[in-house]
Each structure stands twice: as structure tokens, then as C-alpha cells.
N, C-alpha and C positions, 0 to 999 in steps of 0.2 A: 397457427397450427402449433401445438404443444408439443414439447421435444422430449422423449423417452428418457427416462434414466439408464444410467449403462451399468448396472450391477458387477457385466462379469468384464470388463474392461480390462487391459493389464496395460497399464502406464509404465513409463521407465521404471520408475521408482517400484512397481510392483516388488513384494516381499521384504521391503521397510516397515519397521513395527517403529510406531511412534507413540511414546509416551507424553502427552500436550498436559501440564499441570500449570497453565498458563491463565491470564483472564485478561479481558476485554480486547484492544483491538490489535497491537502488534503483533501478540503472539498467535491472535486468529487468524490475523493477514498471512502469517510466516506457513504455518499448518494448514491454512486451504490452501495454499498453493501446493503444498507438498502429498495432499487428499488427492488435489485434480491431479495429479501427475502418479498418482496409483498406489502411494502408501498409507499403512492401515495406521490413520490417524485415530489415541484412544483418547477423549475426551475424558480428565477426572474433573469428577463433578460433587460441590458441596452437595449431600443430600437435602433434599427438601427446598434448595436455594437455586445450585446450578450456579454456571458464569455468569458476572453480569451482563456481559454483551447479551445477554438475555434479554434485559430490559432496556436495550437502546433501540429509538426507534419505536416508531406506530411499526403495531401487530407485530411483532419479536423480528423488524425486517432485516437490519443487522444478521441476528442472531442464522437468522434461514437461508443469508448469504454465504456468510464467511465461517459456517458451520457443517456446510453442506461435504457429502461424502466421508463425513467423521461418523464415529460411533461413541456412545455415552455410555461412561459407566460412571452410577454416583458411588462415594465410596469417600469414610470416613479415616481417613489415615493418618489422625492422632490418635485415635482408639488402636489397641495392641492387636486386635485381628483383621482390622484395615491397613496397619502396617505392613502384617506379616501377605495381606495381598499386593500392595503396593511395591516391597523387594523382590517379590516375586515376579509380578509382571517387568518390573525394571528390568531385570535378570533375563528376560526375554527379547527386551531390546535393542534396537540399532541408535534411539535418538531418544533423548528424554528434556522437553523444553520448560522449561521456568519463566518467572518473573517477579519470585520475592523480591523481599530488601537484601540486598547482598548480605551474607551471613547468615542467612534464615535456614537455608538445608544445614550448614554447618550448626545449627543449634539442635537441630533433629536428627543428629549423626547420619546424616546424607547428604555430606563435602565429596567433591566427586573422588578425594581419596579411599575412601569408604565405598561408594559406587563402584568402583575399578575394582576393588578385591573382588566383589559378585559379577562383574561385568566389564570383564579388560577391556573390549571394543568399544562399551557404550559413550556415544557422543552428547554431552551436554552443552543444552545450547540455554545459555543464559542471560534474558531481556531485562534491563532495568536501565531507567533514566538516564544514566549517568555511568554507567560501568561499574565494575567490579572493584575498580581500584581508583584512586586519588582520593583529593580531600572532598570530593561531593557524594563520595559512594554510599554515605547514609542518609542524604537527603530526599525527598519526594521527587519522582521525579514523572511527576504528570506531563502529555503531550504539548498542553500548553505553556509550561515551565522551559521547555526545550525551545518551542517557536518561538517563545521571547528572547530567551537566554543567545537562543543561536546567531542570531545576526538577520533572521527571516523576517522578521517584525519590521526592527529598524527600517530595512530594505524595500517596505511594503507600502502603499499607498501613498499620499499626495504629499508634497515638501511643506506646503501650511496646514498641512491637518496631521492629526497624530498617526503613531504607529498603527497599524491595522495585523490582528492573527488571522490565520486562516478560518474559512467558516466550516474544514472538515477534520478528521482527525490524522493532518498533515505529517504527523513526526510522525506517530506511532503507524500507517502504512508504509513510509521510505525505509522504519525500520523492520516492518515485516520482510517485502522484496529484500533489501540487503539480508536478512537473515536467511532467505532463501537460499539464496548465491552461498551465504557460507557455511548452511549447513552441506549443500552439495559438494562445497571443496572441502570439507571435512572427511563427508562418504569417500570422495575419490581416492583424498590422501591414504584414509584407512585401507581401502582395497587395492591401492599399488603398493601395500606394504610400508611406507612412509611412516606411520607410527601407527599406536593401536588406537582408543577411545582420544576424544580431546574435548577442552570448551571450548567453545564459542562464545565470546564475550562481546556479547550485541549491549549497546547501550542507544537510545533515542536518539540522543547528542551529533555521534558523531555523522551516523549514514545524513543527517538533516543538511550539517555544518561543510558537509562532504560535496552537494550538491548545489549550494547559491552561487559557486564561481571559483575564480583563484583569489577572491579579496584582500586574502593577509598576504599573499603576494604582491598585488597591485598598492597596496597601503605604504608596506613596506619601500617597494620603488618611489611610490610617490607622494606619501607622507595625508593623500588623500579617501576620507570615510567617504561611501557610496551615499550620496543624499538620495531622496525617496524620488521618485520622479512621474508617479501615477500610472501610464499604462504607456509610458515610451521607455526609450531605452536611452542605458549611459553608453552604450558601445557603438548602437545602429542607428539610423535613419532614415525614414519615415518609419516609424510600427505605430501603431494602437488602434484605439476603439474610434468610430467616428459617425455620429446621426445621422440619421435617411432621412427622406422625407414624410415616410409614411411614422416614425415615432420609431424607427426600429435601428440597430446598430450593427455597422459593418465593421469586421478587424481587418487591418490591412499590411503587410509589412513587405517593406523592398528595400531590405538590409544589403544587400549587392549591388554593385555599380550597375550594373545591366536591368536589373529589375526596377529601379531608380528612373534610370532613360527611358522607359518601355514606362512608367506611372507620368511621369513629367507628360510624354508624350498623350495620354489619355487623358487627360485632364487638361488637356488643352495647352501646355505651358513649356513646350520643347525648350524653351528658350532659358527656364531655371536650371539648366545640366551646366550653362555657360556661367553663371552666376556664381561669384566667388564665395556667395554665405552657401552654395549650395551644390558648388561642384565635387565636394571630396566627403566622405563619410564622413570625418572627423568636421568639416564644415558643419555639414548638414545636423549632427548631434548639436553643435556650438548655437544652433538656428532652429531647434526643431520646434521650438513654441509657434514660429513665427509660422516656417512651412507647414506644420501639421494646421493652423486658421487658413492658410490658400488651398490645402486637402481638404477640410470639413467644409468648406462653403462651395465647392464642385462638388463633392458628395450628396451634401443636403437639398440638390437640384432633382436627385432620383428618388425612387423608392428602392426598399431595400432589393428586390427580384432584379429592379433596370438597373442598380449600382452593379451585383453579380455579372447580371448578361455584360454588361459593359465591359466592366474589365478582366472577365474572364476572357473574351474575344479576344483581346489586346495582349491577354496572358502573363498580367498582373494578379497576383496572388493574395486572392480577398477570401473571404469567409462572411457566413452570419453567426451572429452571437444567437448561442444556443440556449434554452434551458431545458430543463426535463423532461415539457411536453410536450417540446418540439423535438426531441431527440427517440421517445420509445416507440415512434412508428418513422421516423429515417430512413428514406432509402437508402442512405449509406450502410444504416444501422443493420435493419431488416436484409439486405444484399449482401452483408460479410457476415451477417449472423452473430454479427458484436453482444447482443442480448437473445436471449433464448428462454420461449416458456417452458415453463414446468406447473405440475400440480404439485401443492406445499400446503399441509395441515389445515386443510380445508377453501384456501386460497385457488380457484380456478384457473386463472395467470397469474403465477409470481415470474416475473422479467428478471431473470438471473444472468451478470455478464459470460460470456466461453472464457474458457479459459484462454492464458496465456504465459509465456509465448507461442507458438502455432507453430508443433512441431510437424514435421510432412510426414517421419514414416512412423515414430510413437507418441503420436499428441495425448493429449491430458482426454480427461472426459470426467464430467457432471455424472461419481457411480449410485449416488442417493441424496434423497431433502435431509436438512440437516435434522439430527436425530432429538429425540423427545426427554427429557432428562429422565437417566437411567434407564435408555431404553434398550441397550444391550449389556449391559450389567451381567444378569445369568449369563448370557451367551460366553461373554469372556474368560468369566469364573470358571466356565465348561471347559475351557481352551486351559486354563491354567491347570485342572486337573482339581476343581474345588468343589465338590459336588454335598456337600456338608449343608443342611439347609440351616442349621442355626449359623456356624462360621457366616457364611456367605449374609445370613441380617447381621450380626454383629457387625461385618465390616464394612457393612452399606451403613447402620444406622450410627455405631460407634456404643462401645460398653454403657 
């Protein structure tokens, strides 16, 4: 059953004017979250080009997710009467997001000390690689330049095979969400009076580097680099992936002492809790090669359904490994309403996730498909008070 779009929805965030001069994924990720929760995200769009998140993805799917409940206006604003709309709509706003190369508004005299004079409140939130400042701040700084740089790579797949990056676009979403969080503590600080306009200096880097662990701390204690270790863990005992019988994989993990005895017990081997390589957490990591081969060869006697029934009963904490086509009809999925259709530019089901977090008494909501480039252009220009029909091509197409 296809799920309506909510036009007139009014989210927290309702009556935020968001200027998004952003492209591809962090700063789509940061501004559809800030859509779904009811602020009037404006897409400025190369005429004739558009973002490239446009072109990520079969049939612009990217583009139709993390685009959705924005509006498009294309508009050339090196030309001098796409400028002269661009400070004006700014002048309008509450949040105005980026992700030149640091210094690029400043060469177009729109440093945000410039900004402030037309717009004391306006908050700029500015996404690049690397930050605004130190010695990397004029380097490239693509998503996968971060997942290496970060310490994510290293940390990633097996100790005789090389590093492994992720297969999605892993920085530039961590730094979407984080940029969420802090455009909100921005909004707040401004409306408790705390100060007026501020940056936001989101760089890739750090929300990534933020999130693998305390490693420079545990280094530091103990002079020791995190080796790769596949799909177990350096801290816990028993976790990873483990074959059925039918060809399929179960995850399993019983990182707590109690979950541990309650696994031991279901697989037959009460008797490993008493065992010195495998009585204590830190044993059992020092062992885990050894025990996870006495788990996968119990495992590999079921299929993956009787592994589930199994140790669910016993109330050992297993899973199947998922992938995409076994997840978009889920009863998990389909029962929390995790995915939800809509019609999208000719598309009968497009499976767009709900939003999130899942607020109880102002939740977000899906208020339209994401727009068509320049598809609300005039509309805005009407809002700005721009009703000139040559101005308005000048500053779509550029002098």
C-alpha cells in the first residue's frame, strides 16, 4: 500500500528557511533530515546540471531519497543578477549550508563576516573534508580520503588480507547526522539568546574518527595498534558471522558473561564456562579463533530457520545476515514501517526509509518526491518579491 505524501505537515523544525548550496552526500544527508522534520529546505541548483547526487545511482535513486521534501531552485549565482537573488534569499534565512574548498565564499565576498552584516542570525554550516582550519584544510577531501585516513580502513577486515573501505558512502553520512545534531545546537543556542548567527565547522574527518572507539586512548595506555580481526571482536567474546547448513549465515554475539553460559549451554558444551581459555571475557577474546571453530561446526548441523528457532528458545541472541531482498518485504520491516512506498517520477513503488528519530508527539514526515531541477524556481522568486521576468532568466541562466 503506498503512503501519501504530507504536504501540510508542520514538524519541529516548521518555519526554518534553509539555504542548501551543498552537493552530493553529506550535505544531502544533513538537509533531509532537517526536510523530514519540517524545514523549508532550498535546493540551489547548477542550471542545466543540478547536484550531482543526481546522478548517483540507477534512475537518480540517491537523488529521490535524500532529496525528498526539498525544493529546487536553479540559479546561477556567479552572474550579477543570480547574485543579487542569492543575498537576498540568504537575507531570508535561518541556516545557509556549504561545502566548497574552505575559502571559496571568501573569494566571492561571502565570508560569513559579510553574511552577518545582511543577516546577524544566519547560521552557517560549513561541510568540507577536513575542516576549515589546519594544515589539510586545502586538500580534497573525498569520503574515501577520510575512511582511509581515519583509522576505519586499518580497523576493517581480515589480519592477512589488506585494508578494506566501506562499500557505502560511510564518512559523508556520519557526517550528515552529526551535522544534524549541530545545526540544532546552533538553532537552540541562537533562540536562548546565547549568541546570534554562528558556523558550524563540519569536516568528514572528525564525526568518522569520533565514532571507531577510544583507540588513541587505549594506544596510548598501552602502546598497542588495533589489528584487523574480520568479524570478531578485540574486546568481546563470542560475536560474528557463522555458516548454516543450508549455505546461509547466522550473526551471533554473547559479549556478556550471562549470554556466554546461556550459548555454551545450547550448543551443547556447558562445560566450556569452566574452561580457563574460556571462562572470562578477556580469556575468551585471547581463544576466540579456537571457540568461534567449536561454534561454527554446532551451527553448521542446522539450517539457517532451526539455527534461529534454536537459539532463540534458549534466548541467545542470533540474527540472519540480511541483504536487500530479503529486507524490502520484512516483517520487521513492513510492521515498523521502517520503509514506506510512495509514487516518485514515474516510479509506482519507490521504498523510501521513515524517517528518524521517531518523535511521539512532533515526528518528521515524507512532505513531497524529491523535486525536478528547477522545479520551484518562479515559486520562490515570487516569495522573494522577484516578479521581473527577464531578472528571474538572467539569474537562472547567468548574463
Amino acid at each position: 500500500m503506498k503512503t501519501p505524501y504530507s504536504p501540510d505537515a508542520k514538524g519541529p523544525l516548521d518555519g526554518l528557511r534553509v539555504v542548501d548550496m551543498t552537493r552530493l552526500a553529506a550535505g544531502n544527508m544533513m538537509t533531509h533530515m532537517l526536510a523530514d522534520f519540517g524545514a523549508d529546505v532550498i535546493k540551489i541548483e547548477r542550471p542545466g546540471k543540478g547536484d550531482d547526487l543526481r546522478r548517483f545511482g540507477e534512475a537518480e535513486s540517491w537523488w529521490k531519497v535524500y532529496a525528498r521534501s526539498k525544493r529546487s531552485m536553479e540559479l546561477d549565482f556567479r552572474s550579477e543578477a543570480g547574485r543579487a537573488v542569492l543575498d537576498k534569499l540568504i537575507a531570508s534565512a535561518d541556516i545557509l549550508c556549504e561545502n566548497f574548498v574552505p575559502g571559496t565564499l571568501e573569494k566571492w565576498g561571502m565570508g560569513p563576516e559579510e553574511l552577518w552584516q545582511a543577516n546577524e542570525n544566519l547560521i552557517i554550516v560549513r561541510v568540507s573534508g577536513w575542516g576549515q582550519t589546519g594544515p589539510y584544510k586545502d586538500k580534497p577531501g573525498f569520503g574515501s580520503l577520510i575512511e582511509g585516513m581515519s583509522g576505519f580502513a586499518a580497523m576493517t577486515g581480515w589480519e592477512d588480507k589488506p585494508p578494506l573501505l566501506p562499500p557505502l558512502a560511510l564518512a559523508d553520512m556520519v557526517a550528515g547526522l552529526a551535522g544534524f545534531g549541530g545545526v540544532l545546537s546552533a538553532v537552540i543556542a541562537r533562540d536562548k539568546g546565547q549568541t546570534k548567527g554562528q558556523v558550524v565547522d563540519l569536516s568528514l574527518f572528525e564525526p568518522l574518527f569520533g565514532i571507531l572507539g577510544p583507540w588513541a586512548a587505549a594506544y596510548e595506555a598501552t602502546g598497542k595498534v588495533p589489528r584487523r580481526t574480520g568479524n570478531s571482536s578485540e574486546v568481546a567474546a563470542p560475536r560474528g558471522l557463522y555458516p548454516t547448513k543450508d549455505g546461509k549465515y547466522i550473526v551471533m554475539s554473547a559479549s556478556m558473561q550471562s549470554m556466554w553460559e546461556k550459548l555454551a549451554a545450547a550448543i551443547g558444551r556447558p562445560e566450556l564456562c569452566d574452561d580457563p581459555r574460556y571462562a572470562t571475557s578477556r580469556a575468551r577474546v585471547e581463544h576466540a579463533a579456537e571457540l568461534d571453530a567449536i561454534i561454527a561446526a554446532n551451527m553448521k548441523t542446522r539450517t539457517l530457520d532451526e539455527n534461529l528457532a534454536h537459539f532463540e528458545a534458549r534466548g541467545v541472541t542470533v540474527g540472519p545476515i540480511c541483504d536487500i531482498s530479503d529486507l524490502v518485504d520484512h516483517p520487521y520491516i513492513r510492521g515498523r514501517e521502517v520503509l514506506q512506498d510512495f509514487e516518485c517520477d514515474g516510479m509506482a513503488r519507490l521504498p523510501m526509509h521513515q524517517t528518524f528519530p521517531r518523535l511521539s508527539a512532533t515526528p518528521g514526515a515524507v512532505r513531497a518526491p524529491a523535486p525536478r531541477l528547477g522545479e520551484h524556481t518562479a515559486e520562490i522568486l515570487a516569495e522573494l518579491g522577484i516578479d521581473d521576468p527577464g531578472q528571474a532568466r538572467r539569474a537562472k541562466e547567468g548574463a
